[in-house]
N, CA, C and O atoms as CSV, one atom per row, in Angstrom:
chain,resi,resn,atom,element,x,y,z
A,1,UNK,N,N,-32.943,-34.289,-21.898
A,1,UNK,CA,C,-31.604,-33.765,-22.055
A,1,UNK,C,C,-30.816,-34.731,-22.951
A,1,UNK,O,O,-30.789,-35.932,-22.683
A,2,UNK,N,N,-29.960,-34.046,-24.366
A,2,UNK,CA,C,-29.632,-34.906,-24.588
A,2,UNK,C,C,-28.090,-35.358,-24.242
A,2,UNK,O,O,-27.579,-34.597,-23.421
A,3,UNK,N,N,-27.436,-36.170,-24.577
A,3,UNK,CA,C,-25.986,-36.907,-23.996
A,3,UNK,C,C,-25.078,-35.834,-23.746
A,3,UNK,O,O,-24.439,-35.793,-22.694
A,4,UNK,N,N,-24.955,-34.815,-24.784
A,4,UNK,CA,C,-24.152,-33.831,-25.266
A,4,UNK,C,C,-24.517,-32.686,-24.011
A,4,UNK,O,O,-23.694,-32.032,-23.370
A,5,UNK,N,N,-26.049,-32.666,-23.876
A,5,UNK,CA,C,-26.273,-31.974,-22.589
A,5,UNK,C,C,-25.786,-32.127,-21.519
A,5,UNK,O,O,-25.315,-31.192,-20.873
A,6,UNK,N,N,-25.812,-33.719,-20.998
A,6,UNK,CA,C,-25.633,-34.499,-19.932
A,6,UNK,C,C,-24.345,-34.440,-19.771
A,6,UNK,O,O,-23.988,-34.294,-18.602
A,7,UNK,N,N,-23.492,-34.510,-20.593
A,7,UNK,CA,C,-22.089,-34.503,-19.761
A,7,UNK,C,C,-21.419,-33.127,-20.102
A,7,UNK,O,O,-20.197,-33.020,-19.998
A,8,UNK,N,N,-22.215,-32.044,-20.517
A,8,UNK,CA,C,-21.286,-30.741,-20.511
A,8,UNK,C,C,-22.036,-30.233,-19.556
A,8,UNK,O,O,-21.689,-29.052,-19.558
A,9,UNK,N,N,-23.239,-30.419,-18.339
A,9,UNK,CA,C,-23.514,-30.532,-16.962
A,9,UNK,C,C,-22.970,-30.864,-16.379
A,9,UNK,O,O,-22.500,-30.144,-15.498
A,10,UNK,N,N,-22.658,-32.225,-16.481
A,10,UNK,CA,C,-21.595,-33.126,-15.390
A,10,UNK,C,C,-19.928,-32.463,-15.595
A,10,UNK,O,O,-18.967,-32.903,-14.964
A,11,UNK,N,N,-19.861,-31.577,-16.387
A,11,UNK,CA,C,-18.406,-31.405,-16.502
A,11,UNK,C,C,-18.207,-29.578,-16.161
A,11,UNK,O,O,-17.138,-28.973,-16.086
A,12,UNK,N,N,-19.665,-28.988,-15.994
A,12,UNK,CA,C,-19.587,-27.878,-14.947
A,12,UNK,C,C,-19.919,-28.301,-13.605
A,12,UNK,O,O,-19.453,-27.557,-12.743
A,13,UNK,N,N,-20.745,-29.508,-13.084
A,13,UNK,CA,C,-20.740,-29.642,-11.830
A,13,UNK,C,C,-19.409,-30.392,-10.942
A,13,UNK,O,O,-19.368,-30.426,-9.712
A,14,UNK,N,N,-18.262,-31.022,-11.934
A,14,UNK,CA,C,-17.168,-31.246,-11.780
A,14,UNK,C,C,-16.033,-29.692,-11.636
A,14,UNK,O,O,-14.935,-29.656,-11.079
A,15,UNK,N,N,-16.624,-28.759,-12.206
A,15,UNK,CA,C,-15.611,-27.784,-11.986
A,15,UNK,C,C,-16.150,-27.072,-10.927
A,15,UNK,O,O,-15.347,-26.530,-10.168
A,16,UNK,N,N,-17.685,-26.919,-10.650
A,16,UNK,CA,C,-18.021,-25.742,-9.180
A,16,UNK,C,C,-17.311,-27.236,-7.998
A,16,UNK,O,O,-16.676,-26.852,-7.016
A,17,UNK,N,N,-17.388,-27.952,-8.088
A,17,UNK,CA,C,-16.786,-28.749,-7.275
A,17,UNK,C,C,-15.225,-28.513,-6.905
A,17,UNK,O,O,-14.831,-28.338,-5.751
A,18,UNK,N,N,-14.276,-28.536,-8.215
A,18,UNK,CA,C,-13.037,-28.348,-8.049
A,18,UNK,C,C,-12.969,-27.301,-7.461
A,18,UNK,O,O,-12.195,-27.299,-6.504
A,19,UNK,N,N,-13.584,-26.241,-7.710
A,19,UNK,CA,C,-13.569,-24.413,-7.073
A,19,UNK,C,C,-13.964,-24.595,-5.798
A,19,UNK,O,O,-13.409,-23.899,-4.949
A,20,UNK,N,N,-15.013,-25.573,-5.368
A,20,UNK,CA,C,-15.068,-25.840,-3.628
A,20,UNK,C,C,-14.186,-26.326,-3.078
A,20,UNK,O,O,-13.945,-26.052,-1.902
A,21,UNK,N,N,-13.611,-27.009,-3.642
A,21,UNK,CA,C,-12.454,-27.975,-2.967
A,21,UNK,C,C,-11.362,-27.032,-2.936
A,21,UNK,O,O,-10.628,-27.285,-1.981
A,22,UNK,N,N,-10.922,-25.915,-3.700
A,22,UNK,CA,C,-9.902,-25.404,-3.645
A,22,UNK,C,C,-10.298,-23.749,-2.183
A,22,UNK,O,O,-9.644,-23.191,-1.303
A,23,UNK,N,N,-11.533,-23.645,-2.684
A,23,UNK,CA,C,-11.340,-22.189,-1.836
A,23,UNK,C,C,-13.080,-22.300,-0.915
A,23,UNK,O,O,-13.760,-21.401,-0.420
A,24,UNK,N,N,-13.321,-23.816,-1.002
A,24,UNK,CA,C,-14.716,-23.666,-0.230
A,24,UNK,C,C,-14.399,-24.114,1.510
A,24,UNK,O,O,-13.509,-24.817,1.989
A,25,UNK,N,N,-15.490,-23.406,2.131
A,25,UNK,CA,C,-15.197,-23.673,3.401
A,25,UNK,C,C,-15.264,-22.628,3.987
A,25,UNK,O,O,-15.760,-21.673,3.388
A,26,UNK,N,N,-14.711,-22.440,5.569
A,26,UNK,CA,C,-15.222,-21.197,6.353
A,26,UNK,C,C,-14.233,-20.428,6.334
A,26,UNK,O,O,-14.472,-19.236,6.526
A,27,UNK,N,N,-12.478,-20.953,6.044
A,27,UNK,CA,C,-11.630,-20.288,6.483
A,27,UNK,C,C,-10.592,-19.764,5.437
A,27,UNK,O,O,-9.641,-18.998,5.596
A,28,UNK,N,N,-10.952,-20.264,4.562
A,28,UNK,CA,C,-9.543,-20.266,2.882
A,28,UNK,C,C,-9.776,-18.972,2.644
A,28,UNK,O,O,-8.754,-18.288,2.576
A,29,UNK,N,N,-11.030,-18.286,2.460
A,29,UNK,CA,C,-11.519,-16.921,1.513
A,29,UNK,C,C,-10.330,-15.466,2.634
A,29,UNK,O,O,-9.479,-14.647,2.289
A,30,UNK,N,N,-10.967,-15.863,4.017
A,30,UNK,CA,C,-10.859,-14.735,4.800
A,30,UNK,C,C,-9.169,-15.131,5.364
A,30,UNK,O,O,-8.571,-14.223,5.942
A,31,UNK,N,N,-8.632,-16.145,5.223
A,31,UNK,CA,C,-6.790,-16.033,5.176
A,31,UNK,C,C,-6.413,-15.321,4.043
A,31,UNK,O,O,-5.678,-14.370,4.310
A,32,UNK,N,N,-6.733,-15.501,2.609
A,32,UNK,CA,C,-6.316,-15.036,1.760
A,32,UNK,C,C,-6.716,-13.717,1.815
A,32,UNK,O,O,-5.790,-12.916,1.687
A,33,UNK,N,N,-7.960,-13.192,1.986
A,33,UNK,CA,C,-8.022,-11.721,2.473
A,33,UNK,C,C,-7.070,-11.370,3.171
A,33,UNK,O,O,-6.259,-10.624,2.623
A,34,UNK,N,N,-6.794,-11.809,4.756
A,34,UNK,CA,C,-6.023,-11.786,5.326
A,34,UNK,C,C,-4.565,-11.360,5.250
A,34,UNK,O,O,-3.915,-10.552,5.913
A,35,UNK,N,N,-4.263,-12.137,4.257
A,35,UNK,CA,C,-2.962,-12.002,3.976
A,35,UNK,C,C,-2.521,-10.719,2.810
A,35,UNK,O,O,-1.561,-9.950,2.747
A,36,UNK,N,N,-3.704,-10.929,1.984
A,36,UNK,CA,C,-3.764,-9.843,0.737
A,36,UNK,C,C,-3.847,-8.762,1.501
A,36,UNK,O,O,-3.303,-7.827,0.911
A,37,UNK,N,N,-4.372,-8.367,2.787
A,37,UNK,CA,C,-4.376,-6.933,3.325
A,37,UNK,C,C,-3.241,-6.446,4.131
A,37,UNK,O,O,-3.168,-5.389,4.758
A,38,UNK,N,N,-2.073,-7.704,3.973
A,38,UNK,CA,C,-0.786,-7.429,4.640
A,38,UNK,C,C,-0.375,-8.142,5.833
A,38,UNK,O,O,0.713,-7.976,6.386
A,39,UNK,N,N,-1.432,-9.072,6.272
A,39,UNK,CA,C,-0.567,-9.807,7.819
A,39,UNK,C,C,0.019,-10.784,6.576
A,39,UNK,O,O,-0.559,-11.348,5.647
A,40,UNK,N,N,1.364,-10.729,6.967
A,40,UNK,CA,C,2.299,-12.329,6.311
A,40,UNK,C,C,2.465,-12.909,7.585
A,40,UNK,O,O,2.859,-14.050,7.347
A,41,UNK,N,N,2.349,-12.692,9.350
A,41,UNK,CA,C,3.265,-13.853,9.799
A,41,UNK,C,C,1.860,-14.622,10.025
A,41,UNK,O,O,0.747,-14.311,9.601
A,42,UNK,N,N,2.297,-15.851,10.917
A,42,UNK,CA,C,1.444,-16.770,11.335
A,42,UNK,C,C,0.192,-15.888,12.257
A,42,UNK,O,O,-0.958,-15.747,11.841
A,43,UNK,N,N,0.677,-15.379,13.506
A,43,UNK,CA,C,0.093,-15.158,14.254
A,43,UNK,C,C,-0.934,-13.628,14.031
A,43,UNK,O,O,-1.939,-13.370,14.694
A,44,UNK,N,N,-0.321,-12.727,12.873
A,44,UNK,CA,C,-0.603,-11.440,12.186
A,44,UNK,C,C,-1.912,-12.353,11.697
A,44,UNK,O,O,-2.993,-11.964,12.138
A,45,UNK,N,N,-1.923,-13.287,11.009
A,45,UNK,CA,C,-3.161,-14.068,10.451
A,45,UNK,C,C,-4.030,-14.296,11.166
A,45,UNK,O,O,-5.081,-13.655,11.152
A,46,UNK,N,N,-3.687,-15.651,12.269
A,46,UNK,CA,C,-4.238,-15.604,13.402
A,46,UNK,C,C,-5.086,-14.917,13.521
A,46,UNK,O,O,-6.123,-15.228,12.934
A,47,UNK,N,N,-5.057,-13.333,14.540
A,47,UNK,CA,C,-5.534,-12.541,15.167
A,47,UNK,C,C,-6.257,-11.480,14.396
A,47,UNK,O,O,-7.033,-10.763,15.027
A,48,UNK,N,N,-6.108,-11.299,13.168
A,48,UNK,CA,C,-7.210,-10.530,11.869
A,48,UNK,C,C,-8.221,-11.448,11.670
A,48,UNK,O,O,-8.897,-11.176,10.678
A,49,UNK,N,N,-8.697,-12.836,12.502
A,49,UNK,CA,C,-9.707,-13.675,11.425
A,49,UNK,C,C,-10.437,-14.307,12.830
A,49,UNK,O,O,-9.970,-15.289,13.407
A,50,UNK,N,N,-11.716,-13.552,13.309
A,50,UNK,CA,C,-11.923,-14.240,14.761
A,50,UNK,C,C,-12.401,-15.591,14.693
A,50,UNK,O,O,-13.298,-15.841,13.888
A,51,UNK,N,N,-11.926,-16.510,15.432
A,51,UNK,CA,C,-12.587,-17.672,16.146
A,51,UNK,C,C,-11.288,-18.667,15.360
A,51,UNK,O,O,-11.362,-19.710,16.011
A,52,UNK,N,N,-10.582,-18.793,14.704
A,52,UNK,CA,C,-9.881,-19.631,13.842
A,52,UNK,C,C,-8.833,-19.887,14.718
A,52,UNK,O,O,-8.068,-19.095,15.268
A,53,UNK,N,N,-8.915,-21.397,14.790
A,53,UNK,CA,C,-7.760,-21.576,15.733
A,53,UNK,C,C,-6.680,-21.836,14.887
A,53,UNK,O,O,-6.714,-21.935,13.660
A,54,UNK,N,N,-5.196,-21.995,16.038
A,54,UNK,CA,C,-4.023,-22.426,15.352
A,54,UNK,C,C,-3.887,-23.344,14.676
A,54,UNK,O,O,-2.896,-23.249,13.952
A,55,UNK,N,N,-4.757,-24.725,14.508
A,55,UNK,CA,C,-4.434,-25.860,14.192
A,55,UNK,C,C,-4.877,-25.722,12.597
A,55,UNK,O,O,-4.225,-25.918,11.571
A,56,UNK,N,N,-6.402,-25.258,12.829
A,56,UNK,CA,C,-7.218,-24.957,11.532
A,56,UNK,C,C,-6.156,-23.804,10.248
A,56,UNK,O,O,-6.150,-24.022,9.037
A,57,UNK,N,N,-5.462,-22.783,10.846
A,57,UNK,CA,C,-5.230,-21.953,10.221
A,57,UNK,C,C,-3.568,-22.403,9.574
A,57,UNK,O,O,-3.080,-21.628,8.751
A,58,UNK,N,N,-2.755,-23.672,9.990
A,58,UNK,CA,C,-2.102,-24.259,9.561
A,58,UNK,C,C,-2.327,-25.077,8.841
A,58,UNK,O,O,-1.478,-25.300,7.978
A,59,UNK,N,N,-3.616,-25.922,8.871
A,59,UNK,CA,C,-3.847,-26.626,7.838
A,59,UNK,C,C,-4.504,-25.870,6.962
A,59,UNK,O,O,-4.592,-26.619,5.989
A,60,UNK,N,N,-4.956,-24.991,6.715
A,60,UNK,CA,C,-5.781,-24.435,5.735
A,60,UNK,C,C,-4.509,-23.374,4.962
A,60,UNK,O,O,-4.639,-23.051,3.781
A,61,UNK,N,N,-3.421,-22.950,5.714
A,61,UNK,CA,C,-2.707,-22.493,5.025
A,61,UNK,C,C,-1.585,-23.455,4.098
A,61,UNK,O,O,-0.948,-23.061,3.121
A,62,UNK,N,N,-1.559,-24.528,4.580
A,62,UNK,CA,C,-0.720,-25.525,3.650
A,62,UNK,C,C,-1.517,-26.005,2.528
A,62,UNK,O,O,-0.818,-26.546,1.671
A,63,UNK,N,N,-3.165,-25.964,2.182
A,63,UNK,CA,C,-3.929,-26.317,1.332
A,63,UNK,C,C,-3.782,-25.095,0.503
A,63,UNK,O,O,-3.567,-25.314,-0.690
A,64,UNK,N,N,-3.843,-24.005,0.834
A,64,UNK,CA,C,-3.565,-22.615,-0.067
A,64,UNK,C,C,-2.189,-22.615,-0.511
A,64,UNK,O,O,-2.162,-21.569,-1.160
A,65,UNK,N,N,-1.158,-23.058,-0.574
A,65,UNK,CA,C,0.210,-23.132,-0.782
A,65,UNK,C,C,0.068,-24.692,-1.847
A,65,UNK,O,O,0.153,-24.846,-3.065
A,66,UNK,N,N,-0.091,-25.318,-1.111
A,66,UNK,CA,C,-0.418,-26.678,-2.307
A,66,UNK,C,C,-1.303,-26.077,-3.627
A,66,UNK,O,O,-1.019,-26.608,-4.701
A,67,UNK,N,N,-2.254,-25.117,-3.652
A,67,UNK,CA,C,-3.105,-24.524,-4.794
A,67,UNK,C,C,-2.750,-23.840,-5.345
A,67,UNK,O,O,-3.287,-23.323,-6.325
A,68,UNK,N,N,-1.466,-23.562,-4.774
A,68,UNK,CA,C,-0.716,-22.260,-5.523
A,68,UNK,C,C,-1.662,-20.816,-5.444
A,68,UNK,O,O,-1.952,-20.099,-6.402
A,69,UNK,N,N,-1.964,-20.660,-4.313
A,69,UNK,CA,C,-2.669,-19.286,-4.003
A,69,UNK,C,C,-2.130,-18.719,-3.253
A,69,UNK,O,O,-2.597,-17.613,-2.979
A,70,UNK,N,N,-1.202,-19.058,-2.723
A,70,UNK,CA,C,-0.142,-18.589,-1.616
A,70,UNK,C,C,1.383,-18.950,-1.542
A,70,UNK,O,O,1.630,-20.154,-1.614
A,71,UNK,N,N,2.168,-18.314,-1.445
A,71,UNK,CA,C,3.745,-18.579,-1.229
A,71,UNK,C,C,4.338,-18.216,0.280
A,71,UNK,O,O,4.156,-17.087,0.735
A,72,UNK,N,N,5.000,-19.148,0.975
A,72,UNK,CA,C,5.339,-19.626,2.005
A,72,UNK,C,C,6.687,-19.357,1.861
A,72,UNK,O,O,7.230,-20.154,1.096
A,73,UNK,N,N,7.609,-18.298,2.446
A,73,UNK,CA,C,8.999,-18.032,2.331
A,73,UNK,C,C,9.128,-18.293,4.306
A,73,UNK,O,O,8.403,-18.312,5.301
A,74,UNK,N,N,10.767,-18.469,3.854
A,74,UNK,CA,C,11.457,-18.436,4.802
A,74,UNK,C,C,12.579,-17.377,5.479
A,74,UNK,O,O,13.803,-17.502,5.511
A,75,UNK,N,N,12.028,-16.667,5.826
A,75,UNK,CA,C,13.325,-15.168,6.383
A,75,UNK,C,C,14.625,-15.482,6.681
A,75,UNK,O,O,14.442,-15.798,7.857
A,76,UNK,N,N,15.751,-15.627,6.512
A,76,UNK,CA,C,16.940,-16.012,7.176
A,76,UNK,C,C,17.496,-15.076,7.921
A,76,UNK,O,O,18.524,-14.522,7.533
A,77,UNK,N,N,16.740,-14.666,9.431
A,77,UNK,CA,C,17.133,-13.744,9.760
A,77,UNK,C,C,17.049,-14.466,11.397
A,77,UNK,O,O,16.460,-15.546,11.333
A,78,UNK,N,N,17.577,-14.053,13.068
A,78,UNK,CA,C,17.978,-14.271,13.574
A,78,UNK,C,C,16.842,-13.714,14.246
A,78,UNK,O,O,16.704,-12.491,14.222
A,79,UNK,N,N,15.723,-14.682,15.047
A,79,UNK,CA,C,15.503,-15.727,14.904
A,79,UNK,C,C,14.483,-15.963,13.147
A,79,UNK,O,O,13.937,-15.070,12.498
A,80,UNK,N,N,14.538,-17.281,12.863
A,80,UNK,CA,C,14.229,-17.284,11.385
A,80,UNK,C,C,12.516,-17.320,11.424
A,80,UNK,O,O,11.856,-17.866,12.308
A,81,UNK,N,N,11.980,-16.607,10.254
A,81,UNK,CA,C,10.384,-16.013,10.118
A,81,UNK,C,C,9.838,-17.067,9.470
A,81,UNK,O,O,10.530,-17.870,8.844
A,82,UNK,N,N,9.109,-17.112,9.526
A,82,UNK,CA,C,8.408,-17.336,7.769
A,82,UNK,C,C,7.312,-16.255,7.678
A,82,UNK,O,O,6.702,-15.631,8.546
A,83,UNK,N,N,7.265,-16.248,6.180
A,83,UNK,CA,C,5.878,-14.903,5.830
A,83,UNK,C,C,5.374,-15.955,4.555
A,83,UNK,O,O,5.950,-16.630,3.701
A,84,UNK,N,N,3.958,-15.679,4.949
A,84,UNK,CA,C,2.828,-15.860,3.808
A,84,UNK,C,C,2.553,-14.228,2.998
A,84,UNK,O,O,2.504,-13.084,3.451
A,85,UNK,N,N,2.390,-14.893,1.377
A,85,UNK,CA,C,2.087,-13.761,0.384
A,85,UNK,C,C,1.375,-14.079,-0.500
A,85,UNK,O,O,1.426,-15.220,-0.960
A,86,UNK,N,N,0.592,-13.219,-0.926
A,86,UNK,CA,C,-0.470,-13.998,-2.213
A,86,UNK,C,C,0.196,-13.614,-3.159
A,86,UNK,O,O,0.991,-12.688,-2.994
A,87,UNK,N,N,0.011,-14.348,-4.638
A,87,UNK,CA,C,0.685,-14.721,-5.919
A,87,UNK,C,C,0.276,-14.141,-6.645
A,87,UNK,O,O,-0.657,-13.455,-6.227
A,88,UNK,N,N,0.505,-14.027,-7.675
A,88,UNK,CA,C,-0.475,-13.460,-9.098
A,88,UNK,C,C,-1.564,-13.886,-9.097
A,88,UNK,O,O,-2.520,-13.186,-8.763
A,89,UNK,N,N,-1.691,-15.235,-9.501
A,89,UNK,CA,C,-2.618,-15.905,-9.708
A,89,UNK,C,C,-4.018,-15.869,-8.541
A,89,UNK,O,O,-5.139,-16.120,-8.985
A,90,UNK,N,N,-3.859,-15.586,-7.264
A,90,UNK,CA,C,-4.584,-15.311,-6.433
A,90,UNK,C,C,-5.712,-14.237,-6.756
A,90,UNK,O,O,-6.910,-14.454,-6.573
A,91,UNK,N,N,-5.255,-13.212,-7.190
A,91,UNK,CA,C,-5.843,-11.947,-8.183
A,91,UNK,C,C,-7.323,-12.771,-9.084
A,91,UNK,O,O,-8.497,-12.407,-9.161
A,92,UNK,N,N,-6.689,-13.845,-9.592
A,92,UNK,CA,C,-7.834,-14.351,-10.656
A,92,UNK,C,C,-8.925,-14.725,-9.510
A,92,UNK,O,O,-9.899,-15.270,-10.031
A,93,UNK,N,N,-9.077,-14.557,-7.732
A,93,UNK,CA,C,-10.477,-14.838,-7.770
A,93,UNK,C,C,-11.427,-13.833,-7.356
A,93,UNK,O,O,-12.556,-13.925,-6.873
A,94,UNK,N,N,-10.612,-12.737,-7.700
A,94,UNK,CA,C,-11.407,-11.684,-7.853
A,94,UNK,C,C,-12.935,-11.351,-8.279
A,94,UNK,O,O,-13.854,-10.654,-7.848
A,95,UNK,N,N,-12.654,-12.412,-9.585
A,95,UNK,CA,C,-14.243,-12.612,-10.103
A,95,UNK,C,C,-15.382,-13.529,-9.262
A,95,UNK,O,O,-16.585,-13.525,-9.525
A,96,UNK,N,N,-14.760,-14.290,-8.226
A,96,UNK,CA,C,-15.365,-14.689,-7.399
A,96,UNK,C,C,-15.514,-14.042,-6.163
A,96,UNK,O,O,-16.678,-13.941,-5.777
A,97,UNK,N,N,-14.670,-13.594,-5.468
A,97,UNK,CA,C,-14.636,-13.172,-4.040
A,97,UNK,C,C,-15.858,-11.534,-4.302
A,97,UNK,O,O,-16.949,-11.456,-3.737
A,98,UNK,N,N,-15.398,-10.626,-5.082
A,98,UNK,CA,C,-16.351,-9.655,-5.363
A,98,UNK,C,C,-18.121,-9.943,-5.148
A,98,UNK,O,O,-18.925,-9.389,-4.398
A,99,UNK,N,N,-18.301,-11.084,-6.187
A,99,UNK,CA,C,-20.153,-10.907,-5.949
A,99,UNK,C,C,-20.563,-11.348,-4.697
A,99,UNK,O,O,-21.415,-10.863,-3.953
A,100,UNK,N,N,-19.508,-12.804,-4.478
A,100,UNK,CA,C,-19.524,-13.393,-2.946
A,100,UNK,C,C,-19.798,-12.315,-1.183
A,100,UNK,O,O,-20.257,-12.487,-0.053
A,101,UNK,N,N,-19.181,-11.297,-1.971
A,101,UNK,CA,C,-19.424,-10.379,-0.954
A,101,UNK,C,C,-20.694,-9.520,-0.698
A,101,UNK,O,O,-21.426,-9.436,0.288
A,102,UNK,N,N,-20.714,-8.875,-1.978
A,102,UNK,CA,C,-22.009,-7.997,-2.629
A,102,UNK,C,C,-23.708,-8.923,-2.805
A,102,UNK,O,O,-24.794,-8.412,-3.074
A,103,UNK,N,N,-23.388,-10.419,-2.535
A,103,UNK,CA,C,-24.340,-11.231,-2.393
A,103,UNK,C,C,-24.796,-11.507,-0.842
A,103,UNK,O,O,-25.985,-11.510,-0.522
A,104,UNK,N,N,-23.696,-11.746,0.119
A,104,UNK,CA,C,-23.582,-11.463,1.833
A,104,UNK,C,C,-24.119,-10.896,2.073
A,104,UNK,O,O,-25.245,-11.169,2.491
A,105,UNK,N,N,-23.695,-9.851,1.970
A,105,UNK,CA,C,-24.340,-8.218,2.448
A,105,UNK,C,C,-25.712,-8.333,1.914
A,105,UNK,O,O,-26.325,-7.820,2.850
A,106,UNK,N,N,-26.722,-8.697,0.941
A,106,UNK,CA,C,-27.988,-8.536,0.488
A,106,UNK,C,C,-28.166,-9.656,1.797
A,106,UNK,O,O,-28.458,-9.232,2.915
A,107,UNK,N,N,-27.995,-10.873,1.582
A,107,UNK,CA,C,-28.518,-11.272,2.265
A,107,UNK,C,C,-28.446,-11.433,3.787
A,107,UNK,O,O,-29.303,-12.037,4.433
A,108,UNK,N,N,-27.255,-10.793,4.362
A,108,UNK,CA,C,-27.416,-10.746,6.061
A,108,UNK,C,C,-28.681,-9.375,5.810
A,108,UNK,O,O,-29.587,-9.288,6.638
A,109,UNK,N,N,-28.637,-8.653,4.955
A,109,UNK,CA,C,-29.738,-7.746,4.731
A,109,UNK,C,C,-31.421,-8.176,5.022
A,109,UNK,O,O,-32.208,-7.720,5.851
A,110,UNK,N,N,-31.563,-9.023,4.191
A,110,UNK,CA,C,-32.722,-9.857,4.191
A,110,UNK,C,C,-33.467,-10.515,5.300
A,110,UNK,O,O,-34.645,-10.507,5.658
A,111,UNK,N,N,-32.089,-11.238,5.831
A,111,UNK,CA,C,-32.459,-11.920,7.000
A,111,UNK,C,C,-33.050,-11.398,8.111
A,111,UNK,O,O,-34.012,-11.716,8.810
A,112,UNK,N,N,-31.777,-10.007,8.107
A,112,UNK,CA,C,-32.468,-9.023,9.197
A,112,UNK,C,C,-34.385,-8.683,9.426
A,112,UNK,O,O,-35.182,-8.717,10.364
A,113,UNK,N,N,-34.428,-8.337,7.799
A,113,UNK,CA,C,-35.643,-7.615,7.616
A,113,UNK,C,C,-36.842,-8.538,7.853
A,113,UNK,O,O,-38.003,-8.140,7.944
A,114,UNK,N,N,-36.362,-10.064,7.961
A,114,UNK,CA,C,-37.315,-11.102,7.658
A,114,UNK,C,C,-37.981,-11.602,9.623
A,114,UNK,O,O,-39.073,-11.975,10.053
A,115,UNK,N,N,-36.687,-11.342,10.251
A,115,UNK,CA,C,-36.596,-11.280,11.619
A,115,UNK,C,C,-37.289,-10.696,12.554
A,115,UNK,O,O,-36.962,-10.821,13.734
């Protein structure tokens, strides 16, 4: 490989990295679903996503708001809300979340058949 090879490798395995760090893990994909299908409050989230506790689903929602994949408003209404909403930019992982799915499904497929 030559140099020119070597670091335009190292500078896609630096970006599937950045893309893990931003939306890898068990719980980031299926909040943002979550939320994209309409629960905005805390607990609307919560209870659409089984096994995710409260603690996890606060920190994982302040990492989606720091990425700018999510916006965090405040209701000024009596008593006061907050609602989660996905952004524009959320849309762009469309090109990811799609095969991610259509790849699942083959393989909880597989597994079955292998069983």
């Amino acid at each position: 490989m030559t140099n020119e090879e070597e670091n335009l490798f190292q500078e896609n395995i630096r970006a599937v990295q950045d893309t893990m760090y931003v939306i890898g893990g068990k719980w980031k994909l299926p909040i943002i679903l979550s939320i994209y299908k309409g629960n905005k409050r805390f607990n609307d989230i919560a209870n659409s996503i089984p096994k995710i506790t409260n603690r996890v689903l606060s920190k994982e929602l302040k990492h989606l708001e720091d990425n700018f994949l999510i916006k965090r408003t405040l209701v000024n209404e009596y008593p006061v809300k907050i609602e989660y909403s996905v952004v524009d930019y959320t849309f762009s992982l469309h090109d990811i979340i799609r095969p991610m799915e259509v790849w699942g499904k083959k393989h909880k497929e597989k597994i079955r058949k292998e069983l």
